[in-house]
Structure formats: C-alpha cells, structure tokens
C-alpha positions, 0 to 999 in steps of 0.5 A: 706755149711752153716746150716740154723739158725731157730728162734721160732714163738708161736701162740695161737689158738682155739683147734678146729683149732690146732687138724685140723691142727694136723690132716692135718698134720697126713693125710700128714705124716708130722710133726704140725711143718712142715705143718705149715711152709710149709703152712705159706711160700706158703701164705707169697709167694703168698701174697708177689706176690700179692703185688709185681706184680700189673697186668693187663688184656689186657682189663683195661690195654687198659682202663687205658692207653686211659684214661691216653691218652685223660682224661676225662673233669672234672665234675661239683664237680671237677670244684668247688673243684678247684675253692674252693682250688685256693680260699683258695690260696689267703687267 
C-alpha cells in the first residue's frame, strides 16, 4: 500500500469568511483543513463533470439534430457576408 504524498495550497481570505469556514467546520466535528478539502474536491468534481459531459434533454437534442438534418436557408446578412468573403478571394 502506497502513502498518499500531500502538497500545500495557501489562500488568502476575508476573516469574516475564514471564522465561517471554521465554524462550519466546528459544526461538522472536522478539522479547517479537511472541511475545505472535502469542499474543494466536490466543487473540482462537479465542475470537471459539468465540462466533460455536455448533456442534452430529449427536447434540444431533437431540436439539434432536425437542424443538423434540414439547416435552415441562410438570411439575408449571411448571403452578403458570403458574398463580401468570396470578394475579398479574389483580391
């Protein structure tokens, strides 16, 4: 069995913040240090989750996959934004 290796992150906050954390803390029966990583690794998990995974409802998947099917017919600014890049082709 391998020991875990630890490593040191120092942050600087108000101290209204660091006596709420330490209450929180208190209130948990746990240590600053292991309320605050305990916080810390659900926020990186949930934040690597919200970014891995993209999902979407059954509703604007259908919506994406009909426009993906059957595009709509460009408008009128796309039409002169189209026509001003195969302009600026030929300079």
């Amino acid at each position: 069995m391998s020991a875990v290796r630890y490593s040191k992150i120092t942050i600087r906050q108000p101290q209204p913040l660091k006596t709420k954390i330490a209450r929180a803390a208190a209130l948990r029966g746990m240590t600053v240090t292991s309320f605050i990583n305990g916080i810390l690794e659900i926020a990186a998990d949930r934040t690597i989750d919200r970014i891995a995974t993209r999902e979407l409802s059954d509703r604007d998947s259908d919506i994406l996959l009909g426009m993906l099917r059957k595009p709509p017919a460009p408008n009128t600014a796309l039409k002169k934004a189209a026509k001003r890049l195969r302009a600026m082709d030929r300079e």
